[in-house]
N, CA, C and O of each residue as an XYZ file, in Angstrom:
476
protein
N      31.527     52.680     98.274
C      32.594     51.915     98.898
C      33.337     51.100     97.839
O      34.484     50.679     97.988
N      32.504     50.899     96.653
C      33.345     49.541     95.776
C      34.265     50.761     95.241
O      35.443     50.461     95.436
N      34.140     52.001     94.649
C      34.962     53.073     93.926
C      36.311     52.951     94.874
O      37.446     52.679     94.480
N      35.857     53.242     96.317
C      37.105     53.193     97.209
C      37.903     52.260     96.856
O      39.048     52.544     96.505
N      37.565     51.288     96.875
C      38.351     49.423     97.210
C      38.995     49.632     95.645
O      40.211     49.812     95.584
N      38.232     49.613     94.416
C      39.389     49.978     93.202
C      39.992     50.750     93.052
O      40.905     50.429     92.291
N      40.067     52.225     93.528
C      40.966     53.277     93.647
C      41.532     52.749     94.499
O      40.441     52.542     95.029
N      42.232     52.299     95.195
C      42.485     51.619     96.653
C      43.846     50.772     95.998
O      45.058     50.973     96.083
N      42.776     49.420     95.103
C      43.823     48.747     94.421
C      44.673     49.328     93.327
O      45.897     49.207     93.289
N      43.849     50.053     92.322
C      44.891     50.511     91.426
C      46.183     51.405     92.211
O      47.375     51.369     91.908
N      45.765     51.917     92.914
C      47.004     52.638     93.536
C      48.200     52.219     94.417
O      49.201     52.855     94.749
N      47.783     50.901     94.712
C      48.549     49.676     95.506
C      49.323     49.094     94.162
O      50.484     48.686     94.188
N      48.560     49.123     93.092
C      49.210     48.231     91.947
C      50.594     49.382     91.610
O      51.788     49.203     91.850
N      50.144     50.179     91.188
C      51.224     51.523     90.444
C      51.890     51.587     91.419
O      53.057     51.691     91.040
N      51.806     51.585     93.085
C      52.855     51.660     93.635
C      54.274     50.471     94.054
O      55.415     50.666     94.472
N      53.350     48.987     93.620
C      54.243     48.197     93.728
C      54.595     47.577     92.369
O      55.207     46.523     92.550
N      54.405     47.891     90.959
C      55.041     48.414     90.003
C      55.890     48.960     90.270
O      56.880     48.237     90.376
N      56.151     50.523     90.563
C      56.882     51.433     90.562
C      58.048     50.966     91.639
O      59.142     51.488     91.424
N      58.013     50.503     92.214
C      59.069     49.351     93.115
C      59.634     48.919     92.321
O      60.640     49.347     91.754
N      58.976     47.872     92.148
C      59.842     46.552     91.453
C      60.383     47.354     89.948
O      61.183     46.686     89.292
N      60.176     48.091     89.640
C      60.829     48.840     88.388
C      62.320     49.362     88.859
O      63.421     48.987     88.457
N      62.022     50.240     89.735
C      63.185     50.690     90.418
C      64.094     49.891     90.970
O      65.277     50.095     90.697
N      63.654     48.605     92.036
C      64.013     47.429     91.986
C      65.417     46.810     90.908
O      66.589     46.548     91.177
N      64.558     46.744     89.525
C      65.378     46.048     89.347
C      66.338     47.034     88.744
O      67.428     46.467     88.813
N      66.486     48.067     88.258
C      67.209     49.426     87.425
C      68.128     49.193     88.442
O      69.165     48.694     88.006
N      68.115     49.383     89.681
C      68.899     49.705     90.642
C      69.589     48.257     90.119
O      70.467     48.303     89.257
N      69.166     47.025     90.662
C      69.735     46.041     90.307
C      70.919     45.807     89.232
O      72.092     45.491     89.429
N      70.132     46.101     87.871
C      70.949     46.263     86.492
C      71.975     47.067     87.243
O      73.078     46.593     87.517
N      71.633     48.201     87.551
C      73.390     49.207     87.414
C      74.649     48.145     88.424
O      75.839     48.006     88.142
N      73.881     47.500     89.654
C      74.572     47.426     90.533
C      75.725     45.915     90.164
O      76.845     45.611     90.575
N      74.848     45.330     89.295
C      75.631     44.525     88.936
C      76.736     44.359     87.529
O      77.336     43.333     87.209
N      76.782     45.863     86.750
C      77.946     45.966     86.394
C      78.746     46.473     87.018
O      78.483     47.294     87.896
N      80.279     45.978     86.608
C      81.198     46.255     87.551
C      81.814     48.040     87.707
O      81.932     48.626     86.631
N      82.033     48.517     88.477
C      82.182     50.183     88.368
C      83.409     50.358     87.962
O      83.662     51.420     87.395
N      84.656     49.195     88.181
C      86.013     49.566     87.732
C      86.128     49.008     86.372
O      87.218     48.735     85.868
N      84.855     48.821     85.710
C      85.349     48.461     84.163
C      85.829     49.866     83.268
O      85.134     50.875     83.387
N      86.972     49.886     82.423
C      87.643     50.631     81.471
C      86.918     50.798     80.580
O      86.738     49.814     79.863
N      86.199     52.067     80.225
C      85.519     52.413     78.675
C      86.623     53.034     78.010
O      87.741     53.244     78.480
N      86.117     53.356     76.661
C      86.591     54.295     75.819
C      85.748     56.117     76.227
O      84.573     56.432     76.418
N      86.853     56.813     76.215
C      86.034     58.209     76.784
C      86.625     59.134     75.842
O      87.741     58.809     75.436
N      86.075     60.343     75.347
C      86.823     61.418     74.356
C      86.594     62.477     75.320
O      85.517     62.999     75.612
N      87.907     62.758     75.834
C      88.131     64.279     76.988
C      88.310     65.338     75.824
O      89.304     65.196     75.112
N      87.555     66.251     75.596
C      87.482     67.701     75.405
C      88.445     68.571     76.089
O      88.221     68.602     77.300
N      89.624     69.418     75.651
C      89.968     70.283     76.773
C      90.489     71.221     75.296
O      90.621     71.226     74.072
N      90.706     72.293     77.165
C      91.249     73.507     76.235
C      92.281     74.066     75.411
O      93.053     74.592     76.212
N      92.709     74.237     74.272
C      94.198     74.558     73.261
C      95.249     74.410     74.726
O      94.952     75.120     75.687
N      96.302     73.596     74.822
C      97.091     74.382     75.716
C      98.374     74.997     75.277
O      99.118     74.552     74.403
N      98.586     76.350     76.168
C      99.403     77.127     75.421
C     100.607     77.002     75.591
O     101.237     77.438     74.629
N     101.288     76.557     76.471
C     103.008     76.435     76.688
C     103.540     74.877     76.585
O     104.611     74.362     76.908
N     102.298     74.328     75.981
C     102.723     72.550     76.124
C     102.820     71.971     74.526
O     102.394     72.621     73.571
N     103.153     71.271     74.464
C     102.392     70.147     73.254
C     101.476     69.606     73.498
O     101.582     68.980     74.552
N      99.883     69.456     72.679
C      98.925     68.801     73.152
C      98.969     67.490     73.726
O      98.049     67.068     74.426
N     100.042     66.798     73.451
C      99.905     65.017     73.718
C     100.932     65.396     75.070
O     101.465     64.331     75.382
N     101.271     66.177     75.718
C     102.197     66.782     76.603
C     101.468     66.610     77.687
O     101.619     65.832     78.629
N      99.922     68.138     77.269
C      99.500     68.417     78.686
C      98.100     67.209     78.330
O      97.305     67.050     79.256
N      97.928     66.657     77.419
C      97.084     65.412     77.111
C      97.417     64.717     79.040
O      97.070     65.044     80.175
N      98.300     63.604     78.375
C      99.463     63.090     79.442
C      99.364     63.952     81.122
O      98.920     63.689     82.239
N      99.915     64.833     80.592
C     100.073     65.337     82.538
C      97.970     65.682     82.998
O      97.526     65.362     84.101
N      97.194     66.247     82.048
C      96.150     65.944     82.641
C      95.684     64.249     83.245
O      95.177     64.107     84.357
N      95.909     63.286     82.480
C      95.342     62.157     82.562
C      96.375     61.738     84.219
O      95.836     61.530     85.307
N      97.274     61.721     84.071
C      98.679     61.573     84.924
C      97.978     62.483     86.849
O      98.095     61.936     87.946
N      97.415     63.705     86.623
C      96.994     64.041     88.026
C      95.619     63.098     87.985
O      94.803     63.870     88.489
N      94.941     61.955     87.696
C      94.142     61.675     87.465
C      94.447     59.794     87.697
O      93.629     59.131     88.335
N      95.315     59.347     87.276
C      95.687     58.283     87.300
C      96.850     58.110     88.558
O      97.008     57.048     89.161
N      97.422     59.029     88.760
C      98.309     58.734     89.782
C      99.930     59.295     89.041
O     100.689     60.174     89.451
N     100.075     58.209     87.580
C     101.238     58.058     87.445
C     101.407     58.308     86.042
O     100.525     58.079     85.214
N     103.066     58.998     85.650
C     102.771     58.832     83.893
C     102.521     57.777     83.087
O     101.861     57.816     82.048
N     103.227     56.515     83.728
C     103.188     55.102     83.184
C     101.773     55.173     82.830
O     101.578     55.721     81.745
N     100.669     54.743     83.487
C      99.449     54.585     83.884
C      98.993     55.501     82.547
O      98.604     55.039     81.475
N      99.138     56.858     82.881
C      98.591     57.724     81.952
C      98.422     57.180     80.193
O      97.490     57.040     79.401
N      99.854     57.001     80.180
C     100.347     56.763     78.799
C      99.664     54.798     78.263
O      99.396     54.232     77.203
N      99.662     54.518     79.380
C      98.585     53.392     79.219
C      97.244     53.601     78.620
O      96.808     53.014     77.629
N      96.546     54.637     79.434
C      95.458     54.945     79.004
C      94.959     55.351     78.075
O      93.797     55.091     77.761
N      95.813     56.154     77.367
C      95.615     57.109     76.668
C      95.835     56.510     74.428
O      96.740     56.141     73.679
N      94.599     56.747     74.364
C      94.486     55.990     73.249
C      94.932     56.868     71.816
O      95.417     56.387     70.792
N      94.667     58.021     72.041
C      95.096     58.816     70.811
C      94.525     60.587     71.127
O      93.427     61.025     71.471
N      95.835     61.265     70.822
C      95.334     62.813     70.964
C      94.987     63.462     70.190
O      95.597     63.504     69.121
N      94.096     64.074     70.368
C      93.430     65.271     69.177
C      94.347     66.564     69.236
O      94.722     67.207     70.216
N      94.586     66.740     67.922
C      95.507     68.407     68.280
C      95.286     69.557     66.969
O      95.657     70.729     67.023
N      94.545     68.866     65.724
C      94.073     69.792     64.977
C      92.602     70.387     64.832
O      92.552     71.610     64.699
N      91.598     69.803     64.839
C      90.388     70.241     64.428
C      89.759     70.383     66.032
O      88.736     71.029     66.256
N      90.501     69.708     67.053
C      89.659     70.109     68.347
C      90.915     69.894     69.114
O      91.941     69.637     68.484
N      90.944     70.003     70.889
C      91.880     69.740     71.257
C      91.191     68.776     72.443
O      90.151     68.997     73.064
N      92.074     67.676     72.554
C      91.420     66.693     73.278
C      92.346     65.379     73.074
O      93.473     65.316     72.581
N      91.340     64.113     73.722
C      91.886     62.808     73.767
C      91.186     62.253     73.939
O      90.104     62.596     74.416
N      91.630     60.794     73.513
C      90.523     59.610     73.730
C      91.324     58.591     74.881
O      92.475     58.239     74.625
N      90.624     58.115     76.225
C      91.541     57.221     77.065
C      90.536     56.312     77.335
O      89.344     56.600     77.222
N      91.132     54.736     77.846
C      90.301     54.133     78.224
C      90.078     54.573     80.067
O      91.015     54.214     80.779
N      89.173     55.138     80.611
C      88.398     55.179     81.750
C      87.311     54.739     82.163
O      86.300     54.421     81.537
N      87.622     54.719     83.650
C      86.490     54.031     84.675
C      85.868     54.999     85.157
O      86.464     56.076     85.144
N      84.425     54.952     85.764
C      83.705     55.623     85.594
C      84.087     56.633     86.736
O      83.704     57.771     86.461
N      84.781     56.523     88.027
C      85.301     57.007     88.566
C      86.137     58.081     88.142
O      86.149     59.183     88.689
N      86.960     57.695     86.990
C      87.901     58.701     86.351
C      87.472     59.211     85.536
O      88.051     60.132     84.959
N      86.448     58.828     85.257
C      85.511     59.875     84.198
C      85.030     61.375     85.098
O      84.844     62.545     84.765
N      84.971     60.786     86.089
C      84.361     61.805     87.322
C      85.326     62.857     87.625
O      85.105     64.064     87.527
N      86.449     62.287     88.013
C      87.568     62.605     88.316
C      88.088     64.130     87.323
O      88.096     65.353     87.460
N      88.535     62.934     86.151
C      89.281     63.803     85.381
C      88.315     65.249     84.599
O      88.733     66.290     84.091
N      86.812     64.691     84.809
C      86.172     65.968     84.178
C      85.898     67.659     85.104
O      85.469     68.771     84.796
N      86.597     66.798     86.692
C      86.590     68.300     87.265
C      88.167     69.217     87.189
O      88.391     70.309     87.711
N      89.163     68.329     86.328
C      90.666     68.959     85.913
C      90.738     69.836     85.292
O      90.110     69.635     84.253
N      91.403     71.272     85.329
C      91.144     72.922     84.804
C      91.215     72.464     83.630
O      91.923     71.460     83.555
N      90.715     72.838     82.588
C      91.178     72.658     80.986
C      90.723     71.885     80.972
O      91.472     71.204     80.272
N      89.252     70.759     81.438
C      88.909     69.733     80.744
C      86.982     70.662     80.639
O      86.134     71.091     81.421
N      87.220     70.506     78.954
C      85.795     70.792     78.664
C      84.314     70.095     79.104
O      83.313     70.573     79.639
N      84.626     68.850     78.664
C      84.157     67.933     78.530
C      84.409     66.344     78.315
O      85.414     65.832     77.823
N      83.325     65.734     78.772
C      84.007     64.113     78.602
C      82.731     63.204     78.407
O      81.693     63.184     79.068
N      83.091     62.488     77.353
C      81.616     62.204     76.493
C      82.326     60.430     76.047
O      83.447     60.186     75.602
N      81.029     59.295     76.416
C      81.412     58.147     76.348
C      81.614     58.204     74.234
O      81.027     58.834     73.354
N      82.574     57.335     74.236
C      82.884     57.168     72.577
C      81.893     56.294     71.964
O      81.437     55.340     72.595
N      81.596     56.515     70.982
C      80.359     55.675     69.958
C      81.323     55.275     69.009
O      82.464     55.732     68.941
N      80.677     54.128     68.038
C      80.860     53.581     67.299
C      79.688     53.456     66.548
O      78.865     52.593     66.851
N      79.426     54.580     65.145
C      78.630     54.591     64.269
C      78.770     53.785     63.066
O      79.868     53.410     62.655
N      77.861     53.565     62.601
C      77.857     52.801     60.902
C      77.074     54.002     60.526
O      76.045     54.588     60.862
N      78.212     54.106     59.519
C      77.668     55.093     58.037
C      76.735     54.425     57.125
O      77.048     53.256     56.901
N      75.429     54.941     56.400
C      74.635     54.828     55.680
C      75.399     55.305     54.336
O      76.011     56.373     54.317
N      75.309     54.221     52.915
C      76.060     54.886     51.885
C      75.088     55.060     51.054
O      75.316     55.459     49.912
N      73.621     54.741     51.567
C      72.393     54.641     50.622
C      72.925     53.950     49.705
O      72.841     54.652     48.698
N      73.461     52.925     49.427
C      73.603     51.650     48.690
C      72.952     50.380     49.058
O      73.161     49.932     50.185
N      72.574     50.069     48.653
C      71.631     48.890     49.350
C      72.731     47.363     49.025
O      72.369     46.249     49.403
């Protein structure tokens, strides 16, 4: 009977752990705000009858509503070594704009420090 009563408790413990973990995760997310503006790098595909900063723009634009808006967002276009853009988006429009034909991908932006092995 005592094996019972500690298998009993440990499993009462891990389960109200495993609460209050979730608890608070849930918590953390819920209390940042969802309409905050990141930096995002949209991936899309060469486009062929446009200028990249063209169909850049009219993608972000079915996505934002408006060109104004768009051209707000929109922080700088990629048009040689990849084709793409960097905009500030909410996580919503992250959602949004990554189901738009021609969008590869959409990946939050980093900010690395280079190592020069110089001390």
């Amino acid at each position: 009977m005592k094996k019972d009563q500690i298998l009993s408790s440990i499993l009462l413990f891990f389960f109200l752990f495993t609460a209050f973990i979730t608890t608070m995760a849930h918590s953390q997310a819920s209390s940042q705000p969802s309409n905050e503006s990141k930096v995002h790098i949209v991936y899309t595909e060469n486009p062929k009858d446009q200028e990249p900063e063209e169909y850049h723009i009219k993608t972000l634009t079915s996505v934002l509503g408006s060109e104004e808006a768009a051209k707000e967002a929109l922080i700088y276009s990629y048009k040689h070594a990849a084709s793409g853009f960097s905009a500030k988006l909410t996580a919503e429009q992250v959602f949004e704009v990554s189901k738009q034909p021609g969008v590869l991908q959409v990946v939050p932006s980093q900010t690395v420090q280079l190592h020069t092995g110089r001390v």
